[in-house]
CHARMM internal coordinates of N, CA and C (Angstrom, degrees):
IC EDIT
DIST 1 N 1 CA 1.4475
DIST 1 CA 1 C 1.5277
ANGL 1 N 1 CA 1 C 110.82
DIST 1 C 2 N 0.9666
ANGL 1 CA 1 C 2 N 127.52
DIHE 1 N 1 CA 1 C 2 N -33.29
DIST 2 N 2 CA 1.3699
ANGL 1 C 2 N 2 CA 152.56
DIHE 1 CA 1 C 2 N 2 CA -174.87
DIST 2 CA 2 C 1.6333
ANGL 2 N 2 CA 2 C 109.16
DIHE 1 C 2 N 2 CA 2 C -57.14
DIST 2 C 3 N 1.6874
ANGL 2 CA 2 C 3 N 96.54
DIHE 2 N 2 CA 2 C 3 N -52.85
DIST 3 N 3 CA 1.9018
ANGL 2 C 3 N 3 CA 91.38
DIHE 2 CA 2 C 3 N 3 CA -162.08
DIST 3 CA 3 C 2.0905
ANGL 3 N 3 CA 3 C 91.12
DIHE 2 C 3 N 3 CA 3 C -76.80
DIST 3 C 4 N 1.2849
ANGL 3 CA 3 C 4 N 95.57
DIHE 3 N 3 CA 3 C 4 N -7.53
DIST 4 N 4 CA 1.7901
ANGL 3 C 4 N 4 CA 80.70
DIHE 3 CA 3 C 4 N 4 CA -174.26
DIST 4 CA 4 C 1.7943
ANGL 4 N 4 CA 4 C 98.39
DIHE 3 C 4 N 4 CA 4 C -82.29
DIST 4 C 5 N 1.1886
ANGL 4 CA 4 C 5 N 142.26
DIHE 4 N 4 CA 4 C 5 N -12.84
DIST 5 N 5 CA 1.2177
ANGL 4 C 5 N 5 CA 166.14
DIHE 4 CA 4 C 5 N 5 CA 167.59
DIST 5 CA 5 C 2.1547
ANGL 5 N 5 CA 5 C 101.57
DIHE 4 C 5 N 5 CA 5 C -23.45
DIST 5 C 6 N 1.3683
ANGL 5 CA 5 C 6 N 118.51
DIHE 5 N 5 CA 5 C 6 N 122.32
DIST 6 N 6 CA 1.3420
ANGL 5 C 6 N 6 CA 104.39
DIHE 5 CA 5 C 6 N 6 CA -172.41
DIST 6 CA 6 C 1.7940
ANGL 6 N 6 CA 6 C 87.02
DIHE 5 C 6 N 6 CA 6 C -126.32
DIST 6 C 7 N 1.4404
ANGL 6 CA 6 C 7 N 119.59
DIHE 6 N 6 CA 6 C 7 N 167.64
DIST 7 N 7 CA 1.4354
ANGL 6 C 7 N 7 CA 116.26
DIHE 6 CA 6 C 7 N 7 CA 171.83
DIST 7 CA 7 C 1.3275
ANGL 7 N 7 CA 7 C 92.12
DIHE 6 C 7 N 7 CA 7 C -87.71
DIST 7 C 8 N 1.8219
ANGL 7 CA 7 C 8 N 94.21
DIHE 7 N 7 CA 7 C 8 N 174.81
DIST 8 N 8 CA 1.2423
ANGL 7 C 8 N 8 CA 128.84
DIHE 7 CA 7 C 8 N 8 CA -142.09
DIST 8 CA 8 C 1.8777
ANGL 8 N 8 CA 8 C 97.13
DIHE 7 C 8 N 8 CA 8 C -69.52
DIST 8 C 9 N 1.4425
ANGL 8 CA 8 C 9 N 97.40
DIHE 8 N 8 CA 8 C 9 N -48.68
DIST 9 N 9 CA 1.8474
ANGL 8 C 9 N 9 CA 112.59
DIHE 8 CA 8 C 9 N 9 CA 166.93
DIST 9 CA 9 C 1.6920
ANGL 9 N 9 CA 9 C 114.61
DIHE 8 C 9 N 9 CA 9 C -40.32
DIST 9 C 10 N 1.4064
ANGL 9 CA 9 C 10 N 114.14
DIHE 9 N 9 CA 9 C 10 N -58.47
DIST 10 N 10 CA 1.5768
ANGL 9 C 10 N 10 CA 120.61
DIHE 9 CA 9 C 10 N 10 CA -172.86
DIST 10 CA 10 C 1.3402
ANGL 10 N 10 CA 10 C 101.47
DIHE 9 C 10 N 10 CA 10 C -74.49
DIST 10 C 11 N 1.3676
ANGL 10 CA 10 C 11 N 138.89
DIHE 10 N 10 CA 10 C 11 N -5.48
DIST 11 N 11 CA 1.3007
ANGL 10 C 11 N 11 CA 114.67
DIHE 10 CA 10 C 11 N 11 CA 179.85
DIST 11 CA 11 C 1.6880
ANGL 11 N 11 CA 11 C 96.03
DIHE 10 C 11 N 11 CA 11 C -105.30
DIST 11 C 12 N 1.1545
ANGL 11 CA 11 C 12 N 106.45
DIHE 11 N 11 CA 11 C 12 N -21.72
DIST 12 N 12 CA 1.7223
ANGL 11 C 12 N 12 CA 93.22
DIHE 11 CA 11 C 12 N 12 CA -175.60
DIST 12 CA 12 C 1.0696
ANGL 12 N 12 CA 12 C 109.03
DIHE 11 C 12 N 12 CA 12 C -67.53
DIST 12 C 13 N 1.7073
ANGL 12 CA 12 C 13 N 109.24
DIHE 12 N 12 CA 12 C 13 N -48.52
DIST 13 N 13 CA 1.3172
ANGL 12 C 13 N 13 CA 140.84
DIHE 12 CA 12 C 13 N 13 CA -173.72
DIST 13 CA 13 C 2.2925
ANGL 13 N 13 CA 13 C 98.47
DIHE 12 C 13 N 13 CA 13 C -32.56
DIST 13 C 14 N 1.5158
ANGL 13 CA 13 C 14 N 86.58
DIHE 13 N 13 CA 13 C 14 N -69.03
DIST 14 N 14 CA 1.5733
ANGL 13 C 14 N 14 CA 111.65
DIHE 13 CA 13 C 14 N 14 CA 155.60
DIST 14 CA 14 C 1.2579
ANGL 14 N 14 CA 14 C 118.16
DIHE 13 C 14 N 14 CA 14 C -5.62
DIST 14 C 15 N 1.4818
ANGL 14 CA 14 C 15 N 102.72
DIHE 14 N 14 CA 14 C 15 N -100.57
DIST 15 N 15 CA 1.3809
ANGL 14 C 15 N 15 CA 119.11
DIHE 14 CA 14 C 15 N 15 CA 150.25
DIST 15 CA 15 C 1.3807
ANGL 15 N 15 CA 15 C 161.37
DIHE 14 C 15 N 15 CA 15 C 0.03
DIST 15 C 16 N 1.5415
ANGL 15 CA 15 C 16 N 108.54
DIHE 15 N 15 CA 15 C 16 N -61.65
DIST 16 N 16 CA 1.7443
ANGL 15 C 16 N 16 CA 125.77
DIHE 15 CA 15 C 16 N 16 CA 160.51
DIST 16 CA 16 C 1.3872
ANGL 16 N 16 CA 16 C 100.17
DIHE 15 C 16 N 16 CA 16 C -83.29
DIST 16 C 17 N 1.4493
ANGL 16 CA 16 C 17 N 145.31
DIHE 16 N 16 CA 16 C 17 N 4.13
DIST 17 N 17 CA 1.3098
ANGL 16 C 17 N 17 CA 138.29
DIHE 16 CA 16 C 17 N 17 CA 148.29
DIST 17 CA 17 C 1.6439
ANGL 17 N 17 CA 17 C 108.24
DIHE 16 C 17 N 17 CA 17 C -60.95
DIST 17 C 18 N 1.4907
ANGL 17 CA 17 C 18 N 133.95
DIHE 17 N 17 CA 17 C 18 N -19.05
DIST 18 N 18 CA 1.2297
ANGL 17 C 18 N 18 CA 122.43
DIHE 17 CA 17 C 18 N 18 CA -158.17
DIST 18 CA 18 C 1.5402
ANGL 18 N 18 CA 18 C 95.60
DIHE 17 C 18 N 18 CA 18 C -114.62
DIST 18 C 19 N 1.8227
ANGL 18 CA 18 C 19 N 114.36
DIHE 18 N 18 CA 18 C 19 N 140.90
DIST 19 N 19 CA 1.0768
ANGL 18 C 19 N 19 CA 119.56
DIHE 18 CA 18 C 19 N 19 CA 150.97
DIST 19 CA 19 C 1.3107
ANGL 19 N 19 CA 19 C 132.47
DIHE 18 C 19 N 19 CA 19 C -9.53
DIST 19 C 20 N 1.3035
ANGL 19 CA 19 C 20 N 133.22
DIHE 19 N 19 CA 19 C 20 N 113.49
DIST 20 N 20 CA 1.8934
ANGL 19 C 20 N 20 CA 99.69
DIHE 19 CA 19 C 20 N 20 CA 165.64
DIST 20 CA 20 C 0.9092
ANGL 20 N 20 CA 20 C 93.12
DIHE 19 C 20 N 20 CA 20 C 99.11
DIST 20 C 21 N 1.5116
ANGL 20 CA 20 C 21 N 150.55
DIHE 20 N 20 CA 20 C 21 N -46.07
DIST 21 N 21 CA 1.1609
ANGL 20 C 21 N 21 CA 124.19
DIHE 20 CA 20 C 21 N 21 CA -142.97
DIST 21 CA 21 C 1.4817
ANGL 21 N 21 CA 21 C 161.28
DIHE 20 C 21 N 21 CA 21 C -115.09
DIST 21 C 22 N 1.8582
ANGL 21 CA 21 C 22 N 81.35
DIHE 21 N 21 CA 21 C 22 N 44.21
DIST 22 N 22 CA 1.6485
ANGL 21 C 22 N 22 CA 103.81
DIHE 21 CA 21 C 22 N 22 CA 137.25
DIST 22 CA 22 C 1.3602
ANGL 22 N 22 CA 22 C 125.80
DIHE 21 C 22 N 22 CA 22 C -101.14
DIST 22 C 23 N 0.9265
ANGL 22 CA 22 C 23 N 133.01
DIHE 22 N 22 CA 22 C 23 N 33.85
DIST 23 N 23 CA 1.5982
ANGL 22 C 23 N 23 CA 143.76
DIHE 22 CA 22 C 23 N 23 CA -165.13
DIST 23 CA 23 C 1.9075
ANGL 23 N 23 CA 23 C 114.46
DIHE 22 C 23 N 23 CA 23 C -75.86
DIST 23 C 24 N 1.4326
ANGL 23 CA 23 C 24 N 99.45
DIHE 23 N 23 CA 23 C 24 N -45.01
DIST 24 N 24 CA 1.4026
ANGL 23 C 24 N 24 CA 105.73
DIHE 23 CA 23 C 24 N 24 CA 165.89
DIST 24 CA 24 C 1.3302
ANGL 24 N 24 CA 24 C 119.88
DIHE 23 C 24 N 24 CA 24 C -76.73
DIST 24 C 25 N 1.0454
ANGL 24 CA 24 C 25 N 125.36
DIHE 24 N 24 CA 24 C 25 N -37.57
DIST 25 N 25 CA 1.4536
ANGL 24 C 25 N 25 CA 132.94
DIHE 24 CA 24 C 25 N 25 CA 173.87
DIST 25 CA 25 C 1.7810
ANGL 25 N 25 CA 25 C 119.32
DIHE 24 C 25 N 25 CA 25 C -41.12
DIST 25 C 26 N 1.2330
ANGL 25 CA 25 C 26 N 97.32
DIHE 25 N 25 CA 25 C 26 N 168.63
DIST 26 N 26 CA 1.5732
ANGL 25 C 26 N 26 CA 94.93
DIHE 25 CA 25 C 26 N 26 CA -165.48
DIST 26 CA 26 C 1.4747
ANGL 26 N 26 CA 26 C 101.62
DIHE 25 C 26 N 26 CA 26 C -110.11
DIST 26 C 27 N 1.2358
ANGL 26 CA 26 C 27 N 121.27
DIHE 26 N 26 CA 26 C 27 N 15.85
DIST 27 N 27 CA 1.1393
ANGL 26 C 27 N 27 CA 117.00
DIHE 26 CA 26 C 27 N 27 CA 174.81
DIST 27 CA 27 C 1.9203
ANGL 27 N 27 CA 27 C 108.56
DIHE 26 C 27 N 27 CA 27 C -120.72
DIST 27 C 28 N 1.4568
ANGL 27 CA 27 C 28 N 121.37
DIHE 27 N 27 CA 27 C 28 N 154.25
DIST 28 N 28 CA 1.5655
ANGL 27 C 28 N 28 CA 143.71
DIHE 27 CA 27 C 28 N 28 CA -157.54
DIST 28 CA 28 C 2.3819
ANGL 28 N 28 CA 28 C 84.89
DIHE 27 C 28 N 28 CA 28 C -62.49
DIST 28 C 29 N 1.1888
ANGL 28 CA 28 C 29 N 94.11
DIHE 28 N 28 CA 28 C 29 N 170.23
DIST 29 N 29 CA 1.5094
ANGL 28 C 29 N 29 CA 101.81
DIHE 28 CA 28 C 29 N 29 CA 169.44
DIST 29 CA 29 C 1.3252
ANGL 29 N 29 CA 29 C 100.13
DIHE 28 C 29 N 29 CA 29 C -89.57
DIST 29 C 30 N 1.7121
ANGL 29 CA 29 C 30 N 140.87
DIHE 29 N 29 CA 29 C 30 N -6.32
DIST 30 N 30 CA 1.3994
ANGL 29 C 30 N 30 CA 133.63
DIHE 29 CA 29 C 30 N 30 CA -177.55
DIST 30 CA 30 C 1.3323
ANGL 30 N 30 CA 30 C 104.63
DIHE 29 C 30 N 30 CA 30 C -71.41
DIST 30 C 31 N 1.8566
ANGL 30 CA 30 C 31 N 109.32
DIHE 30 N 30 CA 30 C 31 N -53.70
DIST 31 N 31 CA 1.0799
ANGL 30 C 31 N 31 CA 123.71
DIHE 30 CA 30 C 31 N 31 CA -178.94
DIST 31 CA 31 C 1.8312
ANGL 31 N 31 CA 31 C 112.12
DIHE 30 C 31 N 31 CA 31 C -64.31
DIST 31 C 32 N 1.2901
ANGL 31 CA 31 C 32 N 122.20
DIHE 31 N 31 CA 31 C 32 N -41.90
DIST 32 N 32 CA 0.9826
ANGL 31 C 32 N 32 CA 114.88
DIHE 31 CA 31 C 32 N 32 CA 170.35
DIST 32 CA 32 C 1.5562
ANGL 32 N 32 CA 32 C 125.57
DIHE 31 C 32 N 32 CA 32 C -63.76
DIST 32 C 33 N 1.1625
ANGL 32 CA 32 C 33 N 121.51
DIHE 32 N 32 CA 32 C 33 N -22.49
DIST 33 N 33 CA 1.2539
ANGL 32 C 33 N 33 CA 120.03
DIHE 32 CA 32 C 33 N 33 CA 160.57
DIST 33 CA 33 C 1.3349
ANGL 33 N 33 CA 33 C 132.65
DIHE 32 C 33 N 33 CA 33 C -77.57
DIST 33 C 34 N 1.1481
ANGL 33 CA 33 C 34 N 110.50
DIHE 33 N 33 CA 33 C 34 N -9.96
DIST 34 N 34 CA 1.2987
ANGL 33 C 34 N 34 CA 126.93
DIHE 33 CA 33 C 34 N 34 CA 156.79
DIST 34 CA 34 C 1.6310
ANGL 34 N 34 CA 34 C 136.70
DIHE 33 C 34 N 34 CA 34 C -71.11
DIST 34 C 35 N 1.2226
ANGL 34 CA 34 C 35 N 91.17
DIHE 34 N 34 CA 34 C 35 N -37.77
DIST 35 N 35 CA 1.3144
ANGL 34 C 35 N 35 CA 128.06
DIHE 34 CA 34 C 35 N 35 CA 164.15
DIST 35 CA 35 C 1.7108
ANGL 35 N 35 CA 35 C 113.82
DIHE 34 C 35 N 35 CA 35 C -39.61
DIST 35 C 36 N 1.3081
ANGL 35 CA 35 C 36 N 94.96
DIHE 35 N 35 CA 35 C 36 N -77.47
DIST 36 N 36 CA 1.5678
ANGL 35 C 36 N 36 CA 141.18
DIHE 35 CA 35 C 36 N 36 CA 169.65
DIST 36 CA 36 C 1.8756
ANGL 36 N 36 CA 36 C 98.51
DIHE 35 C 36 N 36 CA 36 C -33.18
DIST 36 C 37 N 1.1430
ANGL 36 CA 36 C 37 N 104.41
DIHE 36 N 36 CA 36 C 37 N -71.05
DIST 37 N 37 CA 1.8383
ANGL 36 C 37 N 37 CA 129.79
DIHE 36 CA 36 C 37 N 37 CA 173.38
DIST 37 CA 37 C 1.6700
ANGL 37 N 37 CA 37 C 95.04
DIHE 36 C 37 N 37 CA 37 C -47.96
DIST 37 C 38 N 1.0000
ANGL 37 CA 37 C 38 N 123.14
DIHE 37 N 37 CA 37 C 38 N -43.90
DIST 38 N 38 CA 1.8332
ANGL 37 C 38 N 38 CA 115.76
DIHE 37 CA 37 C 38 N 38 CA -179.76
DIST 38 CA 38 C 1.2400
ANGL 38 N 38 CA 38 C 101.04
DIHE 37 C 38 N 38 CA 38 C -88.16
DIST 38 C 39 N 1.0206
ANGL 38 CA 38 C 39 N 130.79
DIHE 38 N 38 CA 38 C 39 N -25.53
DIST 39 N 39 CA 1.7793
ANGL 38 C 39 N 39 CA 124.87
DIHE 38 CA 38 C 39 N 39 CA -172.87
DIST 39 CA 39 C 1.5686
ANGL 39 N 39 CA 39 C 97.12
DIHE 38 C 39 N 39 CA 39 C -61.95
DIST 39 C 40 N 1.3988
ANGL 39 CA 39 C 40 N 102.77
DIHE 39 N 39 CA 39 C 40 N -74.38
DIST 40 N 40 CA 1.3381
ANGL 39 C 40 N 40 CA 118.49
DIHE 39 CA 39 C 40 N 40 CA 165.78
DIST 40 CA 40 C 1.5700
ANGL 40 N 40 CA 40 C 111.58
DIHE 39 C 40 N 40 CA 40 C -22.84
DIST 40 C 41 N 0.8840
ANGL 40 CA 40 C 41 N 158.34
DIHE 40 N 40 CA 40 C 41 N -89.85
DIST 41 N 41 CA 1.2115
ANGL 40 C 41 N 41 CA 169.20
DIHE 40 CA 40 C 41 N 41 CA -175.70
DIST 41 CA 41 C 1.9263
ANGL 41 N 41 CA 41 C 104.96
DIHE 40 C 41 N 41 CA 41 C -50.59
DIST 41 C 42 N 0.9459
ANGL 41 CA 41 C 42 N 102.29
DIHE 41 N 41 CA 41 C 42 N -30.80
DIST 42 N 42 CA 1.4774
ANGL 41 C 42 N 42 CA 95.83
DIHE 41 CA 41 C 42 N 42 CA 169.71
DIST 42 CA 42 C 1.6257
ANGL 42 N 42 CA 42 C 102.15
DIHE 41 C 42 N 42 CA 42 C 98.17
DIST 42 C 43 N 0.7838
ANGL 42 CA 42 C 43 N 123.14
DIHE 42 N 42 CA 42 C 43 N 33.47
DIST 43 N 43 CA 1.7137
ANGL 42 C 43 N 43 CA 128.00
DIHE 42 CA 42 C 43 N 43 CA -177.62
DIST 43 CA 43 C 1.7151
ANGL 43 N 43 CA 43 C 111.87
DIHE 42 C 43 N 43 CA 43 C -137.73
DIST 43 C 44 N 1.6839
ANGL 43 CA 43 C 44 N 116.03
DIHE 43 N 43 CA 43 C 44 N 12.08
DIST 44 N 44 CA 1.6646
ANGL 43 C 44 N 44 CA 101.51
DIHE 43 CA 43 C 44 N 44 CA 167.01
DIST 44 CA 44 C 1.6175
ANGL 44 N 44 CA 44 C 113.74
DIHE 43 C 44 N 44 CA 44 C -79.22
DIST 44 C 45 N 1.3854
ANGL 44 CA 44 C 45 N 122.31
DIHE 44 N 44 CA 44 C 45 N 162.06
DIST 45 N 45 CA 1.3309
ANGL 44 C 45 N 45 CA 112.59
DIHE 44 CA 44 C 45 N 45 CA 170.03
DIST 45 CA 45 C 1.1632
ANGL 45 N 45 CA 45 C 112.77
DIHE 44 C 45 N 45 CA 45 C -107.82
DIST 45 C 46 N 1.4090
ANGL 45 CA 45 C 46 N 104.80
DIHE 45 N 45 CA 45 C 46 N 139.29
DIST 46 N 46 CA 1.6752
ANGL 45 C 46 N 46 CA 110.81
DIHE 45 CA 45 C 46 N 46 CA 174.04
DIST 46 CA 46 C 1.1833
ANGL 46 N 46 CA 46 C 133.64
DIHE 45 C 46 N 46 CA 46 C 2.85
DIST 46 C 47 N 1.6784
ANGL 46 CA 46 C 47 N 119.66
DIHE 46 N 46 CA 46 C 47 N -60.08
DIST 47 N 47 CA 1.2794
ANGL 46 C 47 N 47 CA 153.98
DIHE 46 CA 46 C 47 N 47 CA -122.58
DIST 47 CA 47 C 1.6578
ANGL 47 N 47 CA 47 C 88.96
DIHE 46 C 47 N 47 CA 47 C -85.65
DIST 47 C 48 N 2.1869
ANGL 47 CA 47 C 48 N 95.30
DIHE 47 N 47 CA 47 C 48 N -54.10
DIST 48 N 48 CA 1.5921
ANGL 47 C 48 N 48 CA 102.69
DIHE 47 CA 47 C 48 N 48 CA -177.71
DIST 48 CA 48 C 1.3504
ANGL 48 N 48 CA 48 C 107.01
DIHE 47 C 48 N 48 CA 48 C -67.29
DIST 48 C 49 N 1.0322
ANGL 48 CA 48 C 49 N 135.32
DIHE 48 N 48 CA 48 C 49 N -43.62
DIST 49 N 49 CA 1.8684
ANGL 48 C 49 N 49 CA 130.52
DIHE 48 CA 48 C 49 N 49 CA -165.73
DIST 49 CA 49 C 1.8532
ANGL 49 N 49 CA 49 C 102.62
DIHE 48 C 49 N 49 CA 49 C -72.58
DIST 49 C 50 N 1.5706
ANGL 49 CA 49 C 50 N 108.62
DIHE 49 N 49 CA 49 C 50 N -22.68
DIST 50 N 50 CA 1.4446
ANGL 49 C 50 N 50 CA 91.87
DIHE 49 CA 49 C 50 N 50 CA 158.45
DIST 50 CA 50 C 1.1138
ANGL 50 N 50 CA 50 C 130.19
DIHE 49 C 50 N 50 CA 50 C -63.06
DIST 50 C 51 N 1.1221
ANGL 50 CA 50 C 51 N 118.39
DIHE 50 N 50 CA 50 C 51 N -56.04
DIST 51 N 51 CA 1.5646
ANGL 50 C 51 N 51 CA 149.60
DIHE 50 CA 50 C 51 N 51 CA 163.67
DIST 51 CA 51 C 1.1665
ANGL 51 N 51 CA 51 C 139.15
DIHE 50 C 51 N 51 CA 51 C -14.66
DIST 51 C 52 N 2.1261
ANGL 51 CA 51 C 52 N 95.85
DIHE 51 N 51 CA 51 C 52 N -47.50
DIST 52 N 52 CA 1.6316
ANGL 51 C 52 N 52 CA 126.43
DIHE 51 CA 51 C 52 N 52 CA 162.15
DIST 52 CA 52 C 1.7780
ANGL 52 N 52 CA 52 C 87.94
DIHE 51 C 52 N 52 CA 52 C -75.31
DIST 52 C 53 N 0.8309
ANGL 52 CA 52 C 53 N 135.03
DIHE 52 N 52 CA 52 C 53 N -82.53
DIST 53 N 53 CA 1.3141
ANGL 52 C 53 N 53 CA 146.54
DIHE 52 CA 52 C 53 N 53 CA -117.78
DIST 53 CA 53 C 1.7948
ANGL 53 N 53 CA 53 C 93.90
DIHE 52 C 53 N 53 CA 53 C -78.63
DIST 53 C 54 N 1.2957
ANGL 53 CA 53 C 54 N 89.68
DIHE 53 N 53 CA 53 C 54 N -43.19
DIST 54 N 54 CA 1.9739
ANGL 53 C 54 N 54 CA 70.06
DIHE 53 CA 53 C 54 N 54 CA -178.98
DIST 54 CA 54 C 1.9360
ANGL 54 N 54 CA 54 C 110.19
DIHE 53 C 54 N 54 CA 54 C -89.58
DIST 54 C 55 N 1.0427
ANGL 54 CA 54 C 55 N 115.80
DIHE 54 N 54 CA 54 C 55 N -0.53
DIST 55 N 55 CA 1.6872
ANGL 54 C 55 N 55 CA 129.52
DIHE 54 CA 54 C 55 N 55 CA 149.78
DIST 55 CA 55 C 1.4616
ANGL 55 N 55 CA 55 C 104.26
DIHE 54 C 55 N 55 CA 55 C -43.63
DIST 55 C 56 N 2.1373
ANGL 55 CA 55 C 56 N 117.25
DIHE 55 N 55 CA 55 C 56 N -65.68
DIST 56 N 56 CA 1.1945
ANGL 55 C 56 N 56 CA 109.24
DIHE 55 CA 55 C 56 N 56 CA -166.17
DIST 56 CA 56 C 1.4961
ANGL 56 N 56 CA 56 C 105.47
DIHE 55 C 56 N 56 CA 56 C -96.76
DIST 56 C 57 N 1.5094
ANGL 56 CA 56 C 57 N 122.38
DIHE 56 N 56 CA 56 C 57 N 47.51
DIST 57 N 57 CA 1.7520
ANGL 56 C 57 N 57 CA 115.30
DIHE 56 CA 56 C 57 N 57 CA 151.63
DIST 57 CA 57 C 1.8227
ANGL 57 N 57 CA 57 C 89.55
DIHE 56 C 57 N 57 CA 57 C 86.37
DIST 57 C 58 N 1.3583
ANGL 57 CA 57 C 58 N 138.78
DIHE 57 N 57 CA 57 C 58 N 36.30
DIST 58 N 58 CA 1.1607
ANGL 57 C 58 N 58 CA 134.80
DIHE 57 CA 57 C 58 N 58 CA 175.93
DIST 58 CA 58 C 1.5018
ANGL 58 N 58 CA 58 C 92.40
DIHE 57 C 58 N 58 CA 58 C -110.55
DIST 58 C 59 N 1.4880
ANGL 58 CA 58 C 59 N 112.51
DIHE 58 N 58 CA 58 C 59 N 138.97
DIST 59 N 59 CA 1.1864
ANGL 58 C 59 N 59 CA 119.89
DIHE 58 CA 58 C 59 N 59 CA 157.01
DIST 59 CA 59 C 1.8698
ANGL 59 N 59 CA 59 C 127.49
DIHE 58 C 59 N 59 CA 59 C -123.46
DIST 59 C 60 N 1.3086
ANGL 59 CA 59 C 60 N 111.02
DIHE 59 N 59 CA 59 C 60 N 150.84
DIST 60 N 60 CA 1.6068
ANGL 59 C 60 N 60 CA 119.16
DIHE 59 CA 59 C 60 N 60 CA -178.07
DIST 60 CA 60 C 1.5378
ANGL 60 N 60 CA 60 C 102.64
DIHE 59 C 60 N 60 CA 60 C -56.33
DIST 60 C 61 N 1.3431
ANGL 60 CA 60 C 61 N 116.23
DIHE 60 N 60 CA 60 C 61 N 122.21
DIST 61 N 61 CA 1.8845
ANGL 60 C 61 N 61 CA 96.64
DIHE 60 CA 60 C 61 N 61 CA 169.28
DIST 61 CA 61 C 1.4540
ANGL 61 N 61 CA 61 C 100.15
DIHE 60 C 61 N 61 CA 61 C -107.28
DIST 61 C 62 N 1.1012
ANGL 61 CA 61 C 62 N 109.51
DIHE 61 N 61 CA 61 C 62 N -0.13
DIST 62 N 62 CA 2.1083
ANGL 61 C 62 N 62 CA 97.31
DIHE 61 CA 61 C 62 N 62 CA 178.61
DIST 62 CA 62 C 1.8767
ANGL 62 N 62 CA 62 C 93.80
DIHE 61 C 62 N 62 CA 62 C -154.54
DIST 62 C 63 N 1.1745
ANGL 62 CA 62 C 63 N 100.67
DIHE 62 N 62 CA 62 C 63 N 100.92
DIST 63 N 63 CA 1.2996
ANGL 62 C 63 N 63 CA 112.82
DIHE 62 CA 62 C 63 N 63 CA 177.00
DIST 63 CA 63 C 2.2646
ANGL 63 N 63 CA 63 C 109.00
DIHE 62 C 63 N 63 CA 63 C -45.79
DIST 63 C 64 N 0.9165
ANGL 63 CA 63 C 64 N 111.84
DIHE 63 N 63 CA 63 C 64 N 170.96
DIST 64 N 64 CA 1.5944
ANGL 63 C 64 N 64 CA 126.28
DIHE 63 CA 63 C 64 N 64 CA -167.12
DIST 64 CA 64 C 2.0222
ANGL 64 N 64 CA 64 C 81.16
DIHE 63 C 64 N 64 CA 64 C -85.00
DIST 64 C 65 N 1.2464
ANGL 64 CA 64 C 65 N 92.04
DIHE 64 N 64 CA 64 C 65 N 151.81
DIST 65 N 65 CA 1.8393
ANGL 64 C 65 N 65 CA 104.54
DIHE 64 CA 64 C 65 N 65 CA 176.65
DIST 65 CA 65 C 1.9208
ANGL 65 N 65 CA 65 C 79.01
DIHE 64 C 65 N 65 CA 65 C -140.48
DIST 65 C 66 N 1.6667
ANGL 65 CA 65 C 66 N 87.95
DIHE 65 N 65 CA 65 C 66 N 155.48
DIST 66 N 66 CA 1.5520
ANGL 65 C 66 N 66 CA 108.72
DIHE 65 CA 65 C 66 N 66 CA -179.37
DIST 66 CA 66 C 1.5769
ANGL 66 N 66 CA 66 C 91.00
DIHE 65 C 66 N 66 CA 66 C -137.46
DIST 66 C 67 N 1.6248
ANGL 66 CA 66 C 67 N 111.63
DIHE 66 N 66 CA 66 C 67 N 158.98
DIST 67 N 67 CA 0.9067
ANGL 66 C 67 N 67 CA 113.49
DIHE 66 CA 66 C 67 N 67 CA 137.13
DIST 67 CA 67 C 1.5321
ANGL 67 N 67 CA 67 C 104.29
DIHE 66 C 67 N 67 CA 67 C -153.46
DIST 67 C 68 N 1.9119
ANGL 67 CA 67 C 68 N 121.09
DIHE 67 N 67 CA 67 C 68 N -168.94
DIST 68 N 68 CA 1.2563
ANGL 67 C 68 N 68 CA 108.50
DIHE 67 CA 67 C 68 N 68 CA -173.80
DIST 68 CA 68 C 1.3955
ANGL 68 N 68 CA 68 C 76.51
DIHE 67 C 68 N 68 CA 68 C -110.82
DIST 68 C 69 N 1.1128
ANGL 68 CA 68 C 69 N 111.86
DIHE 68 N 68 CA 68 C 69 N 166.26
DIST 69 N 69 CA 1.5778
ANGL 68 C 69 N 69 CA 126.13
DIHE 68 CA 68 C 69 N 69 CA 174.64
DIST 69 CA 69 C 2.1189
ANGL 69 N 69 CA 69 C 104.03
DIHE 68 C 69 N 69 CA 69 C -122.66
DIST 69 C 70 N 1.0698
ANGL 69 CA 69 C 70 N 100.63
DIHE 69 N 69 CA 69 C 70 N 127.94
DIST 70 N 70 CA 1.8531
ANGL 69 C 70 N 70 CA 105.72
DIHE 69 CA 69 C 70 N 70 CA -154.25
DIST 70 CA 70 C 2.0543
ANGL 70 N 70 CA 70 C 87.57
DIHE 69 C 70 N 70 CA 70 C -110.61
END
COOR INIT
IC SEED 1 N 1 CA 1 C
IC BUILD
């Protein structure tokens, strides 16, 4: 399941190619087009492309790992 796995960018990226598709989302198509306009430009944050993406049936297959590096 994993190697079919795309980052968080290529699936949104993905994504605002399709009709509709902010439709599930909880936010207006104004705002979503706006949205869309920062993606583009390289200035959306994460938080929103999660947001769309698990709206349209996308799921995390390997959660984010941190560490501090000393």
């Amino acid at each position: 399941m994993i190697d079919k796995a795309k980052t968080l960018d290529e699936c949104f990226k993905e994504l605002i190619l399709k009709r509709g598709w902010s439709k599930n989302s909880p936010y207006d198509r104004r705002t979503a087009s706006r949205h869309k306009k920062q993606f583009l430009e390289g200035a959306l944050p994460d938080e929103f492309k999660r947001v769309y993406l698990q709206s349209a049936g996308y799921t995390i297959v390997q959660p984010e790992l941190w560490r501090q590096e000393l």
